[in-house]
C-alpha positions as CSV (number, residue, x, y, z in Angstrom):
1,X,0.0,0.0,0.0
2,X,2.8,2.0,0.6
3,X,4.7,1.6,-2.4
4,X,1.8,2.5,-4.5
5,X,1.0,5.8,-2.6
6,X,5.0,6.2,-3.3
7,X,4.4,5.7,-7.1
8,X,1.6,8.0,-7.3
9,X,3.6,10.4,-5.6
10,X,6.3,10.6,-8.0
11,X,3.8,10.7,-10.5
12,X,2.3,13.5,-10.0
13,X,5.9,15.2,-9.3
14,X,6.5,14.2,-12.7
15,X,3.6,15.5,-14.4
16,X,3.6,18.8,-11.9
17,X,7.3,19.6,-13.4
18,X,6.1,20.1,-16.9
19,X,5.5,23.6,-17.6
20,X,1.8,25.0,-18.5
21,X,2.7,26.3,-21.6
22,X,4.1,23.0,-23.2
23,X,2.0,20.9,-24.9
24,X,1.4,17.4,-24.0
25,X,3.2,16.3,-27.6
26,X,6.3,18.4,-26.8
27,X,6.8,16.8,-23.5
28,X,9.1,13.6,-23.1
29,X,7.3,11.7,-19.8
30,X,10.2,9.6,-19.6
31,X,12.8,11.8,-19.8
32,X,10.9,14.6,-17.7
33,X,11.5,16.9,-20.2
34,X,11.1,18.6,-23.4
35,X,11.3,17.2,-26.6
36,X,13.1,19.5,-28.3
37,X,13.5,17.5,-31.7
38,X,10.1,17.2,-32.2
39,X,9.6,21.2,-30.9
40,X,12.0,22.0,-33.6
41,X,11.0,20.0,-36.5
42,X,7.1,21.3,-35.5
43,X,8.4,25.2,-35.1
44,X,10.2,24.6,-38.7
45,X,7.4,23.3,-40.0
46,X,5.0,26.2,-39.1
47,X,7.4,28.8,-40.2
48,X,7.1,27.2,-43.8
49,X,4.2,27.4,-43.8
50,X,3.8,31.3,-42.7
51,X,6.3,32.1,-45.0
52,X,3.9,30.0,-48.2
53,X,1.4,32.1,-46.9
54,X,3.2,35.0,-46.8
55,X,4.5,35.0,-50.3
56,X,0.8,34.3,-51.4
57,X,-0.7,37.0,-49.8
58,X,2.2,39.7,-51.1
59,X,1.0,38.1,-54.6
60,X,-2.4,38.4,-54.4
61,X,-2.3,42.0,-53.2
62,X,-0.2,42.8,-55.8
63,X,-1.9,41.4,-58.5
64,X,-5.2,43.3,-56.6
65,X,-3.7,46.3,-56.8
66,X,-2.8,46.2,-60.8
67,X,-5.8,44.9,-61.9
68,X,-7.5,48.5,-59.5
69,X,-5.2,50.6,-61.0
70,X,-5.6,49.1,-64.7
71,X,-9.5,49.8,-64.4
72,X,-9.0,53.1,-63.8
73,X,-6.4,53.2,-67.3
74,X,-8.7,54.6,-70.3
75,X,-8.8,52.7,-73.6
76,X,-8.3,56.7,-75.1
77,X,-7.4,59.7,-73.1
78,X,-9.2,62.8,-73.4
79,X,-7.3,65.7,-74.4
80,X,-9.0,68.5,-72.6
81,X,-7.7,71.8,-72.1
82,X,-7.3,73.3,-68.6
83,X,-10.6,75.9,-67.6
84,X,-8.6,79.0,-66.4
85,X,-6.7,79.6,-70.0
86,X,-6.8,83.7,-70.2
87,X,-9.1,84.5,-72.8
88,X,-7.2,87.0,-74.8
89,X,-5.2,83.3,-75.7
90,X,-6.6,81.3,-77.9
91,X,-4.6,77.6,-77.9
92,X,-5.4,74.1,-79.8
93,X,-4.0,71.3,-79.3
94,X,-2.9,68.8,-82.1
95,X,-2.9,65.1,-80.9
96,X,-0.5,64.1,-83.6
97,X,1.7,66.3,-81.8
98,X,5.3,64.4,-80.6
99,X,5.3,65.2,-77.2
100,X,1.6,65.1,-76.9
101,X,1.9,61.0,-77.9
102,X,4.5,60.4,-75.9
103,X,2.7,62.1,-73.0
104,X,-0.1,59.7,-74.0
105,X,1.8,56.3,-74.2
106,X,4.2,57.3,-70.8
107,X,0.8,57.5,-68.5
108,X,-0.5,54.9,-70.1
109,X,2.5,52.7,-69.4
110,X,2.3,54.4,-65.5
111,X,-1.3,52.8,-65.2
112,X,-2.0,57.0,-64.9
113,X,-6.0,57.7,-64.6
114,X,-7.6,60.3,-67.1
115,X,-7.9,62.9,-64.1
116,X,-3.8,62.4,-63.4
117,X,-3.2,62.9,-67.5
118,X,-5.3,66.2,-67.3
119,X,-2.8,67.2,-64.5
120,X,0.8,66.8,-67.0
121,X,-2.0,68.5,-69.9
122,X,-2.3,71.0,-67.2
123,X,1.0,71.9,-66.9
124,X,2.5,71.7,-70.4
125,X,-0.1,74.4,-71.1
126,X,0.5,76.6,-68.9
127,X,4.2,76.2,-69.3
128,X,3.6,77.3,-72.8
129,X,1.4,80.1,-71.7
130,X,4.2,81.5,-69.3
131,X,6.2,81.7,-72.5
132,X,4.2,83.5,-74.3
133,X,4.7,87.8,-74.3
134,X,2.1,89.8,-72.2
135,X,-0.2,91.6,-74.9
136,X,-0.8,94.6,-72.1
137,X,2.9,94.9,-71.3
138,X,3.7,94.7,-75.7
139,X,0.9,97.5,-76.1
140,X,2.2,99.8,-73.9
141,X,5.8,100.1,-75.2
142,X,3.5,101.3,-78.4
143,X,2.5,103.8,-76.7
144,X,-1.2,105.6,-76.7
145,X,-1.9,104.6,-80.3
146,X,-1.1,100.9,-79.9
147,X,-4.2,99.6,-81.4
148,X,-4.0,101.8,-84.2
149,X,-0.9,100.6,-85.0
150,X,-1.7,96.6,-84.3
151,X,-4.6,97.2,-86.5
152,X,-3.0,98.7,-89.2
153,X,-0.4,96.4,-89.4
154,X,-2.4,93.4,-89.5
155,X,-4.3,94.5,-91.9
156,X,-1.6,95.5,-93.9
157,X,-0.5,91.9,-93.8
158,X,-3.9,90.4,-94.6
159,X,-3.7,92.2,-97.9
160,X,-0.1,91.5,-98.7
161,X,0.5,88.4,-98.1
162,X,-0.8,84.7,-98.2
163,X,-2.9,82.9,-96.0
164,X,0.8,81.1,-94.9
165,X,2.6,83.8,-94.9
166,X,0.1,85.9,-92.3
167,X,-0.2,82.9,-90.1
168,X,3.3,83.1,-89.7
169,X,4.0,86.8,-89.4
170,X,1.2,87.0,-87.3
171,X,3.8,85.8,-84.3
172,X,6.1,88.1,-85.0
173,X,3.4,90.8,-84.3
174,X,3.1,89.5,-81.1
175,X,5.0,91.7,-79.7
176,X,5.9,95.6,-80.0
177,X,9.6,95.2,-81.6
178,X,7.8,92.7,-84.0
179,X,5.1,95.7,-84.9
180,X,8.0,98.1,-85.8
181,X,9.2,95.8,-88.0
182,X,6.5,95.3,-89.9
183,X,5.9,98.7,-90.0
184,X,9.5,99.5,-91.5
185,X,8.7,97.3,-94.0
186,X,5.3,98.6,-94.9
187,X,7.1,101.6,-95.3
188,X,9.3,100.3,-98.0
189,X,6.7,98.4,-99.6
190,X,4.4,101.9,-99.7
191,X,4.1,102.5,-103.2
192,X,4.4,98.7,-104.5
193,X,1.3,97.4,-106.4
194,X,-1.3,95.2,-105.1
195,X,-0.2,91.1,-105.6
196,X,-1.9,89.5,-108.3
197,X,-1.6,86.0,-105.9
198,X,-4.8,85.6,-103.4
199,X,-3.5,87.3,-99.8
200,X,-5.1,86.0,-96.4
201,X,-7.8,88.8,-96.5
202,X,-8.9,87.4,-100.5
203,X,-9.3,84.0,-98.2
204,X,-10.9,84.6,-95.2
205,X,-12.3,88.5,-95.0
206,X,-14.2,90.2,-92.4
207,X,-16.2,92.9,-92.6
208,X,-13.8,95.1,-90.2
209,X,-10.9,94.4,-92.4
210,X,-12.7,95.2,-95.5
211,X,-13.6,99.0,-93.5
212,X,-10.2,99.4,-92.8
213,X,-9.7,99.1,-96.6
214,X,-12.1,101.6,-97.3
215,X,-9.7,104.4,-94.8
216,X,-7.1,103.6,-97.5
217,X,-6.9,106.8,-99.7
218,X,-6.6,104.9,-102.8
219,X,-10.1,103.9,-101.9
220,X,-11.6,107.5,-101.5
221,X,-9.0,110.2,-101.9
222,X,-9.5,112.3,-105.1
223,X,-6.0,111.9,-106.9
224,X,-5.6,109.1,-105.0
225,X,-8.2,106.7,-106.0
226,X,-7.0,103.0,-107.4
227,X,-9.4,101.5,-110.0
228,X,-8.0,98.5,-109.5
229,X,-7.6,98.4,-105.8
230,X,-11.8,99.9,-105.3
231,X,-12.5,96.8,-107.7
232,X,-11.0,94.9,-105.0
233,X,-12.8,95.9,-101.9
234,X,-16.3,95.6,-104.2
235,X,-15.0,92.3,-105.1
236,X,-14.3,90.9,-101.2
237,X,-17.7,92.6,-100.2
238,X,-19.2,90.2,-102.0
239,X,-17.8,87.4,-100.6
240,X,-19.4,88.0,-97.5
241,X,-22.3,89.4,-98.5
């Protein structure tokens, strides 16, 4: 009787040695201690696991988060124009444009939404506006008759020259150095004949530049008068009449 009170004893001295927070399949009874081999191989085990998981859930979110940002990609972008453009500038936009394509391909390739490629359209434009001269600052070195002077020479170049060849002087007159040039050479050109080629205002006249035509003293003045020239104006009246 003894002797199995003794037994039970140790038993339960065992037992009361192994620590709470190791489990029963980690715990060598006849050793009285941990099985470390089999802690180990388990512990290696899990971390394999966790790390499979791991490398699962890195792909997965990252295969989430393309597939988010490639819905919000358009098929086209939109070219629009920013809303605060001054409105004494008038700007278009050609989409064949070199740098406008490759804008177009590089957001595309950046997963870029429509509302982020507005932001670079945004700021191409206005870098171009910042280059451009300040009409109110070009009108004053003109002094008090600015207008006038804009006025005359533009129509001077309407009926001089082709619809090319205004397009393109028409940024030189863009600002005031470019406005005394032209009007040295409309100086020269004072007494020269009218060209028999059609001139931007033959193409595309207006009613204001065809009044402006009538100031001209070879229109009106006695001495002065132009049969050729008056046949003109009648002629250009009737375009837009």
């Amino acid at each position: 009787m003894a002797e199995e009170q003794t037994q039970e004893t140790q038993q339960e001295e065992q037992e009361s040695s192994k620590p709470e927070y190791i489990s029963d399949k980690f715990w060598d009874k006849d050793r009285n201690e941990i099985n470390v081999e089999s802690l180990g191989t388990s512990y290696n085990s899990l971390e394999k696991k966790l790390g499979q998981r791991t490398d699962e859930l890195t792909k997965q979110i990252r295969t989430d988060m393309e597939q988010e940002r490639n819905a919000k990609v358009p098929e086209k972008y939109e070219i629009k124009l920013p809303d605060d453009i001054p409105e004494n500038i008038s700007m278009q936009v050609n989409e064949e444009q070199p740098l406008l394509q490759w804008w177009s391909e590089k957001a595309k390739s950046m997963g870029l939404s429509q509302e982020q490629f507005n932001e670079g359209i945004s700021q191409f434009v206005n870098n171009e506006i910042a280059g451009l001269p300040d009409s109110f600052q070009e009108e004053q070195k003109l002094g008090d008759n600015a207008k006038d002077r804009i006025e005359s020479a533009d129509l001077w170049s309407k009926k001089h020259l082709s619809e090319d060849g205004y397009n393109t002087i028409v940024k030189l007159a863009e600002t005031a150095d470019g406005i005394k040039v032209l009007e040295e050479i409309m100086a020269l050109n004072k007494n020269s004949v009218m060209p028999q080629s059609p001139t931007a205002v033959d193409t595309k006249p207006s009613l204001m530049d065809l009044r402006s035509m009538m100031k001209d003293p070879r229109y009106w003045k006695d001495g002065e008068k132009d049969p050729a020239y008056i046949s003109r104006v009648s002629k250009l009246f009737e375009q837009i009449s």
